[in-house]
N, C-alpha and C positions, 0 to 999 in steps of 0.2 A: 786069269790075268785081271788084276783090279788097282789102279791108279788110286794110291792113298794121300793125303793130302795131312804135314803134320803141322799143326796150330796150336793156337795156345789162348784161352778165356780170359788169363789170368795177365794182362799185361798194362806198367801205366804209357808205353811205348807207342806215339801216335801212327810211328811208320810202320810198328810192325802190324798193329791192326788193320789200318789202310791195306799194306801188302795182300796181308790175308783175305779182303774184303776183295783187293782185284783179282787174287786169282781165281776165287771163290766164283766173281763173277765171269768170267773168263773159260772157267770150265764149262758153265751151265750154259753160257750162249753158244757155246759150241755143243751143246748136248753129250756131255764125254761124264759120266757116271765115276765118283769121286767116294771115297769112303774117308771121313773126317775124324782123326784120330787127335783126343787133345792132350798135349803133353803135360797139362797143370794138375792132370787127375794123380799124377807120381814120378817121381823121381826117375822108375826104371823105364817110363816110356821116354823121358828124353835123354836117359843113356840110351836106349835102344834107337832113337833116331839120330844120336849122334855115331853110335858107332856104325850103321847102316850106312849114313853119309862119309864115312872115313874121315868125319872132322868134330876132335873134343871139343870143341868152341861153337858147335855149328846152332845157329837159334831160327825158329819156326818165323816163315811159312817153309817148306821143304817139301819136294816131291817125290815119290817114288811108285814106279810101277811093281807090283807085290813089295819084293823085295830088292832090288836094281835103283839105285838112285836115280834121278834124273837129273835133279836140281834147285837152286832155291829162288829167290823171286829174280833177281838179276836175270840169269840166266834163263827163267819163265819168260821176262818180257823180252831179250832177244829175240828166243824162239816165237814170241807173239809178233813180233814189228817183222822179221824173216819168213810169218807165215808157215812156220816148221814146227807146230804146237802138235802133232802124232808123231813126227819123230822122234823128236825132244822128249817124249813121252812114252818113248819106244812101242810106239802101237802099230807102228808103218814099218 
């Protein structure tokens, strides 16, 4: 089981770096071990995280436990302000 986290180096998008920067930090305060996959390195890794997520449109930060979507930042900081950041995360 290993929580991948897909992002992106390459962006001029102030929100989605932010995003990425909160969940980034969000994981590590909780000590919850993240493997960072960056989609800028090629085209097939963010087809691959888009069809993972069941969405053509879908843009990084995005989570996923191996292979099981979780969700994207929206949805990360629900499950942060709900306190539900292992289930949300299908760890629980």
């Amino acid at each position: 089981m290993g929580i991948k986290l897909y992002y992106t180096t390459v962006t001029a998008s102030r929100e989605v770096k932010s995003q990425q920067a909160e969940m980034m930090r969000i994981l590590e305060s909780k000590s919850i071990q993240f493997e960072l996959i960056d989609i800028s390195v090629g085209g097939e890794v963010r087809t691959e995280m888009r069809s993972k997520a069941g969405n053509p449109t879908a843009v990084p930060p995005q989570l996923f436990n191996d292979d099981q979507y979780c969700g994207n930042f929206e949805m990360f900081s629900e499950a942060v302000e709900a306190d539900t950041v292992e289930q949300f995360l299908k760890m629980a």
